[in-house]
PAVEXFI-780559 format. One record per residue: x, y, z of N, C-alpha, C in turn. Coordinates in steps of 0.1 Angstrom, whole numbers, plus 5000, padded with zeros to 4 digits. Last residue first. Layout:
XYZXYZXYZ
...
# end
This chain:
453009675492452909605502454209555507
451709765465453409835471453309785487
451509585435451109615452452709715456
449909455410451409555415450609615430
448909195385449109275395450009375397
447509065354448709105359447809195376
446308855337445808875349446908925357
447308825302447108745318446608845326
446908705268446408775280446608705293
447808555245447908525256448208645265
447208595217446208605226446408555240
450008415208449008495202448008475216
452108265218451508325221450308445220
452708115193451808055204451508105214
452208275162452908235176452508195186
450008145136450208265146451108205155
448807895125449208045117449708115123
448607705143448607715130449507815124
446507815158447507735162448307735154
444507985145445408065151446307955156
443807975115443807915121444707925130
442008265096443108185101442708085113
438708215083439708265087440708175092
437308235052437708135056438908255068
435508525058436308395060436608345045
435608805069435908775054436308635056
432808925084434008825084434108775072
432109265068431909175071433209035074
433109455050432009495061431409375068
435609435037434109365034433109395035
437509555052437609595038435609505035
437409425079437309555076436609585064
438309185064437009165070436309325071
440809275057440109175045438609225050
441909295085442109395079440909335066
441609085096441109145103441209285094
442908895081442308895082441308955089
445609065086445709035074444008995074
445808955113445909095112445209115097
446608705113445008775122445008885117
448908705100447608615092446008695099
450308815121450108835108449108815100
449608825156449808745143449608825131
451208945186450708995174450908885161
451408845215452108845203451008885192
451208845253450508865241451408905227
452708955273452908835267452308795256
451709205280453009185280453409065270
449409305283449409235271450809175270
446509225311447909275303448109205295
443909365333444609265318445909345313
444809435366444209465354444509385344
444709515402444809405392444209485380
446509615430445909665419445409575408
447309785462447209645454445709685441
448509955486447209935480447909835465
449309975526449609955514448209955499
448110055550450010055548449610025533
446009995554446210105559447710165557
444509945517444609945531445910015539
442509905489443709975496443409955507
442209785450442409795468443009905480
441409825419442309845428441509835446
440309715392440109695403441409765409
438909735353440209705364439709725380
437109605326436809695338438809655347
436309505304435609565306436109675316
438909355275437709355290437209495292
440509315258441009345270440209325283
440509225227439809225236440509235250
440009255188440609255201439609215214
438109025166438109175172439209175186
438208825150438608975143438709055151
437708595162439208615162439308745156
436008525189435908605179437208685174
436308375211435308325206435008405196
439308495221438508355222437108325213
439208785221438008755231438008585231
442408885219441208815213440508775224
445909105206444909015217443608925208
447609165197447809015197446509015209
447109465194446909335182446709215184
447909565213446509515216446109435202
450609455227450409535215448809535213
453009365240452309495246451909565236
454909195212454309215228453809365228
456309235193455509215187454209205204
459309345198458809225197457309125197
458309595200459109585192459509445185
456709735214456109635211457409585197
456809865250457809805237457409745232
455409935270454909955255455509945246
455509795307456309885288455409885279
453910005330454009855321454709905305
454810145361454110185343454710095335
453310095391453810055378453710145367
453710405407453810305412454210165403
454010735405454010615395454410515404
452511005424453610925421453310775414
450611275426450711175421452311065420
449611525449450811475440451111335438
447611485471448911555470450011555459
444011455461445411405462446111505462
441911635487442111635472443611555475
440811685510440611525503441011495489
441611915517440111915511439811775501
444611895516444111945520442711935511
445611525506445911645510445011775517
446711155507445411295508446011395514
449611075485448811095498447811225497
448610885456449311015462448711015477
449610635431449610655444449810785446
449110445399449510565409449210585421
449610205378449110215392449710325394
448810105347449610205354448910205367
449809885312448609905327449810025333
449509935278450109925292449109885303
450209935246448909895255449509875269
450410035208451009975222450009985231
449609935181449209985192449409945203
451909975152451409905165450509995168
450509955117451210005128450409955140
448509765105450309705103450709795115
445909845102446109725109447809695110
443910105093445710095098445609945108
441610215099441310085094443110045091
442310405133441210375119441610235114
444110465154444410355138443410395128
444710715178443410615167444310535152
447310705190446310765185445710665180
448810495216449010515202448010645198
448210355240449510485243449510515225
445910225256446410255246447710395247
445810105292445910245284446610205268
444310045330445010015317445010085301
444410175361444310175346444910145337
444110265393445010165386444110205368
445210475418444310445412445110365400
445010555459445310495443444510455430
445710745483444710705472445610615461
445710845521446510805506445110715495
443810885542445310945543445910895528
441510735553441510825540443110905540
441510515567441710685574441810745561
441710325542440610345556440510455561
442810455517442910445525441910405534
440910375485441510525490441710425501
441310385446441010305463441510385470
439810345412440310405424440510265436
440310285375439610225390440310325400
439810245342440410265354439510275367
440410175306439410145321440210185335
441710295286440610245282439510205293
443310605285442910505292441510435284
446210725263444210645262444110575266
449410905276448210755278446410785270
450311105268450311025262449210895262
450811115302451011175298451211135282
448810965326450210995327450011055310
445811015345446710965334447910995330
444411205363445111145367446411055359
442811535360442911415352444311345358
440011605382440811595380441811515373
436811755385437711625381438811695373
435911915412436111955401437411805395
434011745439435511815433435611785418
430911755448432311685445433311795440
428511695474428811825462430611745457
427211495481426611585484427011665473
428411255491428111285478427411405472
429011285514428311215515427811205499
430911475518430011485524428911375520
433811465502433911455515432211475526
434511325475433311415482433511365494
435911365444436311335453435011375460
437111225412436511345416436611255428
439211165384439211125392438411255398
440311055350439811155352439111105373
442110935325441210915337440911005345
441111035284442311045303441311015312
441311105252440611025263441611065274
441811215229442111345242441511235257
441011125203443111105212442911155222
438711205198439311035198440311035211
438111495220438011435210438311275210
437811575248437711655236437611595218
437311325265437711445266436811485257
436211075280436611115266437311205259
437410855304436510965296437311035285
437010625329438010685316436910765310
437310715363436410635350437710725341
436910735402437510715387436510725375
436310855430435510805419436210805405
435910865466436010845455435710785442
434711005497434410895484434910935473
435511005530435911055521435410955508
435510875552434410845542434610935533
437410865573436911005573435511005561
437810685606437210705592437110825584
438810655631439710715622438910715605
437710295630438010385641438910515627
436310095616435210225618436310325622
437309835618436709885631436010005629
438909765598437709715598436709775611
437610075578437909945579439009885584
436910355572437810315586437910165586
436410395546435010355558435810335572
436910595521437510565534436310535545
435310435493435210515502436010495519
435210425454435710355466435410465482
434210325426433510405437434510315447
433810395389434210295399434610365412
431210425367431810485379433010385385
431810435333431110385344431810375358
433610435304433410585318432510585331
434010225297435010285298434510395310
431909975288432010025303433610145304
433009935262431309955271431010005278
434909955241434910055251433410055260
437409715226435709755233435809875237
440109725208439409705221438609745222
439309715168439809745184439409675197
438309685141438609545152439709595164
439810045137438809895136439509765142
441510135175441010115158440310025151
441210175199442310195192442410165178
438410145205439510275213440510285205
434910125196436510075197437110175199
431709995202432310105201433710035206
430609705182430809745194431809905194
430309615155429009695159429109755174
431509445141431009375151430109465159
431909545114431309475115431309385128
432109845119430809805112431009655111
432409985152433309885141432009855137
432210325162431210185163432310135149
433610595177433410535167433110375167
433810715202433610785192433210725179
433510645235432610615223432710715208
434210755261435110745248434510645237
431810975275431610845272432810825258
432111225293432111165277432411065272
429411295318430811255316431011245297
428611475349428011495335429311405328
427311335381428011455372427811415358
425011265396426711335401427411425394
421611275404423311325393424111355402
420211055422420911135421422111165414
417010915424418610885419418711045418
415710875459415610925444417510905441
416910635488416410695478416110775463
416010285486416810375485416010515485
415510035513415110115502415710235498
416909795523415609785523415209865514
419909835530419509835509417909795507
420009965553420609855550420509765534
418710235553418210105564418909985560
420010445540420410425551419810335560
420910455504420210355514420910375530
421110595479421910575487420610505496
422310615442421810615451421910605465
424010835417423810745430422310755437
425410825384424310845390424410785404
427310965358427310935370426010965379
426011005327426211065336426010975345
426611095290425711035298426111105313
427011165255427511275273426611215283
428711025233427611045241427811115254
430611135205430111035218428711075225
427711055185428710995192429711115193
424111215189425211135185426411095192
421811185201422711305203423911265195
419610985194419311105196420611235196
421010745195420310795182419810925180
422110755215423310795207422310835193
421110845246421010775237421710825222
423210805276422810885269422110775253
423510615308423210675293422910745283
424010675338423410675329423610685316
426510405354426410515344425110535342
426510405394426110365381426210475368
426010305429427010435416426210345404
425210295460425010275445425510325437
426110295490426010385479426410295468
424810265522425010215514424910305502
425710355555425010365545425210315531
427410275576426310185570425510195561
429010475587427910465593426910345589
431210445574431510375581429910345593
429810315538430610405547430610365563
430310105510429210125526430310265532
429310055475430210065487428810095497
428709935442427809935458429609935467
428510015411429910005417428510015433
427109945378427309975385428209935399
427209915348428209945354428209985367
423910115336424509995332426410075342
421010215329422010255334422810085335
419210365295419210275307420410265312
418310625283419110465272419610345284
417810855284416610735287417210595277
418411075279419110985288418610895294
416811225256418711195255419111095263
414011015259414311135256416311075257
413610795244412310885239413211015249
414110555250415210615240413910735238
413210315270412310415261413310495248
415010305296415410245278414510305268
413610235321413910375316414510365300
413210065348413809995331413410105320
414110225369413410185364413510115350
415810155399415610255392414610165379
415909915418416110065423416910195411
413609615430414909715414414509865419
415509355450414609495445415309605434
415609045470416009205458414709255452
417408935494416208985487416909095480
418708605498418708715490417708755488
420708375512419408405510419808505512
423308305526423008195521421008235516
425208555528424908495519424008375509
425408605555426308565553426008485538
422308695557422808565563423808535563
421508875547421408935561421908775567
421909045515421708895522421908955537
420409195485421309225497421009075504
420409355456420009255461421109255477
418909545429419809545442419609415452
418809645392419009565406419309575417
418109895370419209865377418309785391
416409755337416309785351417409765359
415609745308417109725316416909765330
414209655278414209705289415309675298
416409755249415409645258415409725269
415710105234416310005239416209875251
414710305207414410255219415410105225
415210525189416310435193416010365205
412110595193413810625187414310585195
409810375201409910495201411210485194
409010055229409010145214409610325215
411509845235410609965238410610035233
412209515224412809655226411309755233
411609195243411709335227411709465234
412209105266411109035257411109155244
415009085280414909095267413809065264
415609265304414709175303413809195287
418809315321418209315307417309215308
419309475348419009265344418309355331
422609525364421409555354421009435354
423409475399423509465388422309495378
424709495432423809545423423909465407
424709335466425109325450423809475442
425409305498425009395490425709365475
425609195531426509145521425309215507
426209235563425609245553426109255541
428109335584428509225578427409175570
426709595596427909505597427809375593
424609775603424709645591425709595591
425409975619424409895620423809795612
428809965619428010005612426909925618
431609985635430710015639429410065628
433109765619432109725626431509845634
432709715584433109795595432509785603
431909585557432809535563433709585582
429609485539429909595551430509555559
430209335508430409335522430209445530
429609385478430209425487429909355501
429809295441429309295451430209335468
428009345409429709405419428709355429
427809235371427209295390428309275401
426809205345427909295348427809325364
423609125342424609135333425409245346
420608865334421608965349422909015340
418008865314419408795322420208895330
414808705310415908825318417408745320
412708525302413308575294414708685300
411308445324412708365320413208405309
411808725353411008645338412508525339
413608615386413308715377412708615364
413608515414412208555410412308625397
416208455421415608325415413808365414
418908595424418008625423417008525413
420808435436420708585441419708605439
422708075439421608195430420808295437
425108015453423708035458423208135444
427407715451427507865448425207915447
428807565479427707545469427507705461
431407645495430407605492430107625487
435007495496433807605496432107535494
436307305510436207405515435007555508
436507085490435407075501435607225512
438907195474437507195469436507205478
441707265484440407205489439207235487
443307525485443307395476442507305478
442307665506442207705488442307615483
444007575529442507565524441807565512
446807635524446107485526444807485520
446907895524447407865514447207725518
443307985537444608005539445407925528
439908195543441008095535442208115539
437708225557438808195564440108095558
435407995537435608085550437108085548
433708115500434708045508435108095529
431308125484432208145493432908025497
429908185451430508145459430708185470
426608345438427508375446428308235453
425708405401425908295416426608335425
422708515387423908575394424208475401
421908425353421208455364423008545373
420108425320421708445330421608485343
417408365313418308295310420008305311
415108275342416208385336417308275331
414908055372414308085363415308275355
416907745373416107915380415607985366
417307555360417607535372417007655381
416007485330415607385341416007475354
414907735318415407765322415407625336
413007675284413307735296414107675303
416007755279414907825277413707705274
419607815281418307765280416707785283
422707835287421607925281420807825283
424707665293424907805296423707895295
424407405282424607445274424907635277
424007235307424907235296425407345291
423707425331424407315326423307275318
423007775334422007625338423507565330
425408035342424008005338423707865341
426008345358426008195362424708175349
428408585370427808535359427108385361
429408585402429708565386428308565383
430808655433429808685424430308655412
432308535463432908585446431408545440
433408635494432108615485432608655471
435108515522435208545509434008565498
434608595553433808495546434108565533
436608565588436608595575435708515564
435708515624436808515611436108585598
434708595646434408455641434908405627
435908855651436808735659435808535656
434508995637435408975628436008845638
430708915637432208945642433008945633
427308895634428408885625429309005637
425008665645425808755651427208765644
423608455643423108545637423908665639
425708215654424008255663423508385656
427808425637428008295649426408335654
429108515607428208525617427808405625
432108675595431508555598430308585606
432908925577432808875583432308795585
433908965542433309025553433508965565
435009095511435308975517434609085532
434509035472434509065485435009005495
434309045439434808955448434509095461
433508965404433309045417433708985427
433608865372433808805380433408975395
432008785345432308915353432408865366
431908375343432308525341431408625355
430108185347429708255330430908405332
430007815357430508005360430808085347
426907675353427807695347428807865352
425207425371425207505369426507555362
424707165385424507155372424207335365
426207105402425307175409424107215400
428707045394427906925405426506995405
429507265381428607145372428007045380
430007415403428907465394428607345385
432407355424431007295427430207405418
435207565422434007455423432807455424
436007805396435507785409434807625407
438907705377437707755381436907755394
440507515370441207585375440107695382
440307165365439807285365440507375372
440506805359441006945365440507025359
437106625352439006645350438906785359
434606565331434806585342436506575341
434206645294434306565307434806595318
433506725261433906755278433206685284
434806585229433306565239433906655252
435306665199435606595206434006635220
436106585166435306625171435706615190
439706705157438706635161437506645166
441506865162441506855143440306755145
442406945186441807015179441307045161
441306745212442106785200441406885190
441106855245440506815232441406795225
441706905272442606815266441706765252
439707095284441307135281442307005269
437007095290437707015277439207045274
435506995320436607055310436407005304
434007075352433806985338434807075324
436006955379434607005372434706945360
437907025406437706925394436206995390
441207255408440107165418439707065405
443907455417443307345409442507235416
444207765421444007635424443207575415
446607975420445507945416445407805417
448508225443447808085445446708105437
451008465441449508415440449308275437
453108725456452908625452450908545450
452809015465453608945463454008795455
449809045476450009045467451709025457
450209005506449909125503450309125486
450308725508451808795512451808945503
448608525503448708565515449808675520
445808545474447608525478447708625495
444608335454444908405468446008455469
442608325424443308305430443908415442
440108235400439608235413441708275417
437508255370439308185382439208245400
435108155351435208255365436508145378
434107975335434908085329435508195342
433307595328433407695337434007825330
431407475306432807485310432607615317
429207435289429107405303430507395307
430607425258429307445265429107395272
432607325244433107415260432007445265
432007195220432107115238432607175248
432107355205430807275206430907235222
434507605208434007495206433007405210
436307915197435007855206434807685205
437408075182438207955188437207855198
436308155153436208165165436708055169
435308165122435808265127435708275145
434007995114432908065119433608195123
435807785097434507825090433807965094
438407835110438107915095437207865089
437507805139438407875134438507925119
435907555137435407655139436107795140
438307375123437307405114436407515121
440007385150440307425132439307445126
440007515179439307395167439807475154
441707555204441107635196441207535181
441307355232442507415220441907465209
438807405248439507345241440407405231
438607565284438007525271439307455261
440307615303439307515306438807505290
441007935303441907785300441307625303
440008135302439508045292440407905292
438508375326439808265324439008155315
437808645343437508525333439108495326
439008675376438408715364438108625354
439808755413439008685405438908735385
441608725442441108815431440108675422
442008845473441608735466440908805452
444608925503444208945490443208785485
445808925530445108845525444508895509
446509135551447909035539447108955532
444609215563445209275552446109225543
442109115577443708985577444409105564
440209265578441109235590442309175592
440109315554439809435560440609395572
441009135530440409135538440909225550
440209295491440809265505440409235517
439909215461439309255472440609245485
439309245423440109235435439909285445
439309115390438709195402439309175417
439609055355439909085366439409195377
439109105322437909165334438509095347
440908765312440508915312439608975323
443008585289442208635306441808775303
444408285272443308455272442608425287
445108065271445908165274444908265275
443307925255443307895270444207975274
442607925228442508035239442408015252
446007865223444807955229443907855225
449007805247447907745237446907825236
451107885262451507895242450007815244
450207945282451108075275450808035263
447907855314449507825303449507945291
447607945344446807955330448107945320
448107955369447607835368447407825353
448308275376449608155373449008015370
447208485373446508385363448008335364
448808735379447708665389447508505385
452208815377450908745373449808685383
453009085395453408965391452208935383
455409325412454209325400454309225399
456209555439456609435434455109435423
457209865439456209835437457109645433
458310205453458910095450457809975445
457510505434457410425444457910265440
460010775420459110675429458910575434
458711125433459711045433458610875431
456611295411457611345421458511165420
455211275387455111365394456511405402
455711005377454811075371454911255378
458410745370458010875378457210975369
459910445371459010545363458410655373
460610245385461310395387460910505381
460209935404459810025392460310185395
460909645404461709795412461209845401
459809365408459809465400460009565408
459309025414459909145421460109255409
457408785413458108865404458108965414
456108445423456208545428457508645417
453608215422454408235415454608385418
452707835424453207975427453808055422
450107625404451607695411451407795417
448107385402448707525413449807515408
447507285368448007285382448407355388
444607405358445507375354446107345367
441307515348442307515352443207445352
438907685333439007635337439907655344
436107915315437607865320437707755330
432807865305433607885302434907885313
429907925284430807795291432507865290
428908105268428108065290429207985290
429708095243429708215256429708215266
428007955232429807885236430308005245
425908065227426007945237427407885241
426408235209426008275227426308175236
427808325184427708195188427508205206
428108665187427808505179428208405191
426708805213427908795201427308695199
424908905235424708915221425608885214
426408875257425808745256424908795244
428709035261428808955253428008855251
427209375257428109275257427709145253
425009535255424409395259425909285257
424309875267425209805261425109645262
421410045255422410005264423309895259
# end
């Protein structure tokens, strides 16, 4: 299974991580006219990550954005992703000794942003609170982090804890005397990655036990005053404080039952894998143990029970015993709860790609117990080819974008929110998949109007040219309109071709539901340029920050929808510049099988916007 990024080098500069900068605002009007089908739609697009500066890396790099809505206040939007602008100006000597912009003293720097916006995505609020940064290092010096502005969630270093990323967001209702309403307002829940202060990692584990755990923030009833007020949120709660100390939580969604005629109404539901690295499981291609999670709160978050609801299956002993990873928890309007997740296939056994498979489960007493997992369907994992020397599967050529989570479910369902009234629970379900071969990848979209019972023959949604790398759905409350968002290589495979571009877009579509919940015809909402002519919208100029040979985009995109409108976030490269010298050593390193150091010094050597990834949106609100 796939162990992202808390197996890369240097782990410990991994847990620490983004920060922030000063609020702004910041609103972009886009009349887009691109048209996939029929006519189209009018769409405003802007940056989320307005708090995050341009010319410095890797405090410019964002990525894995997430996004929610409030069911009752609909003009309310709150997204979330990893944000590196809290760490230090990318060091010289750990730049062309280790090959990485990382530094000694981002260890215990926050990585998980946070911003609102009240005008249905039109515009966005990132706030600037206080924690622990190194934004102001130098970068030809040793230097130390210290308390200062942040752009990150509060209260984790007070708390002596660190926000580690995959960001998730929700939003539910309030509970008055044990009694959740919507007329007691609105409770924002943002889930991350969380590890111990200092160092992100440790072992053992002063603050909970596992050495990556899950934190949940909230916030009540935000408004463009409140958000700027640190003392407005609280304390962020560890989920699950019974796992080994050898386990770590990886990749976890969380939801709200957000509808009030459900018998759980306002129950608050996470899943995630926990890799419990004590060594692999024997046999071929055996892989650590991985058990899928589920953890649920009955308080408005402030206490969590969990339970694992499938088995740590990794054995590699037969094809789809490589453990499940990516999973997506919705509610319908009755309250039942649905788990999505990929299975695996094992690659030692069948080779690349892999034909793994959409899996559910489902819970009708509130996520007390599920039952058996159930296939959905059969998918093709766009895994065609492993980089030899960082060893992760790539989309658009050596030292490519990732592909981990390209074909893992993303699950949305008309629950009638917020009242239930007009539901039809129609479920939805994106992913990128593989096709036929490298170039034949497309998003691919199925539908079930019974409960997951039987689905619709998938159908490819991608525009024409596009290699999705990740995509997402959202369907309507009344199920009457759908969208779906994805970000996309538009080039063929590179191979070891480091000079020609690889252009890179995002795309929102929109169709209204038609006969048998099937979309009516697709219309283009954004389609982001791929003019890389000035060296932009090129997945060259990207970078994970802590590993200058390999690209990086992320894992996953998000889309919303409500009764008038649907809102979309994903990484974009718009701003992103392609360096020479990166390239030149990314190509050297190829040729090696290994980091051909001494590498460049991306301040230095490269445009200042090299790797400046943002946190793009598009709403048709």
């Amino acid at each position: 299974m796939r162990r992202r990024e808390r197996d890369e080098p240097r782990a410990s500069a991994l847990a620490r991580r983004m920060g922030e900068m000063p609020m702004h605002r910041f609103s972009a009007f886009v009349t887009v006219v691109a048209c996939m089908l029929f006519a189209a739609v009018p769409a405003i697009a802007g940056n989320v990550s307005v708090g995050s500066p341009s010319g410095t890396t890797p405090q410019n790099h964002q990525n894995e954005p997430a996004v929610a809505v409030d069911a009752n206040h609909p003009n309310v939007l709150v997204a979330g992703w990893n944000d590196f602008v809290d760490w230090a100006p990318c060091p010289q000597a750990d730049a062309t000794t280790f090959g990485t912009c990382a530094d000694p003293a981002d260890d215990g720097v926050g990585l998980s942003a946070v911003a609102f916006s009240f005008d249905r995505g039109h515009s966005w609020i990132q706030p600037r609170y206080t924690g622990w940064t190194a934004a102001d290092c130098n970068p030809t010096a040793t230097c130390a982090a210290h308390e200062g502005p942040i752009n990150t969630l509060p209260w984790y270093y007070e708390n002596r804890l660190v926000s580690s990323g995959d960001p998730a967001v929700a939003v539910g209702p309030i509970a008055v005397n044990g009694q959740f309403s919507w007329s007691n307002g609105s409770r924002v829940y943002y889930a991350n990655l969380t590890g111990a202060w200092p160092s992100g990692f440790a072992f053992p584990n002063p603050e909970f036990h596992g050495f990556l755990g899950v934190g949940v923030s909230r916030i009540d009833n935000p408004t463009p005053t409140s958000v700027l007020n640190k003392a407005s949120w609280k304390p962020p709660v560890i989920v699950n404080t019974k796992t080994g100390q050898t386990a770590f939580e990886d990749k976890e969604q969380i939801w709200a039952d957000n509808v009030g005629t459900s018998p759980f109404f306002g129950r608050v539901y996470l899943c995630n894998p926990e890799f419990r690295s004590n060594g692999r499981h024997p046999g071929l291609g055996g892989n650590f143990p991985a058990p899928l999670t589920f953890s649920y709160s009955t308080d408005g978050g402030d206490s969590w029970s969990t339970k694992q609801i499938a088995p740590a299956g990794t054995t590699g002993k037969g094809p789809t015993l490589w453990g499940l990873s990516g999973c997506t928890v919705r509610t319908d309007s009755h309250g039942v709860v649905y788990v999505f997740a990929e299975m695996f296939e094992n690659p030692t056994l069948v080779g690349l790609p892999t034909h793994g498979f959409h899996v559910m489960f489902t819970s009708t007493d509130g996520g007390r117990s599920f039952g058996k997992q159930q296939i959905v369907r059969q998918i093709t994992d766009p895994c065609f080819v492993v980089d030899p020397v960082y060893g992760r599967c790539v989309m658009d050529g050596f030292a490519g974008a990732r592909t981990d989570l390209s074909a893992a479910p993303s699950v949305d369902i008309a629950n009638g929110a917020p009242t239930g009234a007009g539901a039809t629970n129609e479920i939805v379900d994106a992913w990128a998949d593989g096709g036929s071969n490298i170039n034949d990848n497309k998003t691919l979209l199925s539908w079930s109007l019974n409960g997951g019972t039987t689905w619709s023959t998938a159908a490819t949604v991608s525009l024409a040219g596009d290699r999705p790398l990740y995509g997402a759905p959202a369907i309507s409350p009344t199920g009457d309109r759908m969208y779906v968002v994805y970000e996309a290589d538009t080039a063929p495979w590179r191979g070891a071709d480091m000079t020609s571009p690889r252009p890179y877009h995002g795309v929102f579509l929109t169709a209204p539901v038609g006969a048998g919940g099937a979309p009516a015809g697709w219309s283009t909402v954004y389609n982001g340029s791929t003019d890389t002519s000035a060296g932009h919208n090129d997945l060259r100029g990207t970078y994970p920050g802590h590993d200058i040979y390999q690209e990086r985009v992320g894992d996953y995109v998000y889309a919303v929808a409500t009764a008038s409108y649907g809102a979309a976030v994903w990484t974009d490269a718009q701003n992103a510049t392609v360096c020479g010298p990166v390239q030149a050593y990314r190509a050297a390193s190829l040729a090696a099988g290994e980091l051909a150091l001494p590498a460049p010094w991306p301040l230095a050597m490269c445009p200042a916007t090299f790797g400046n990834t943002d946190t793009w949106s598009a709403t048709t609100g």
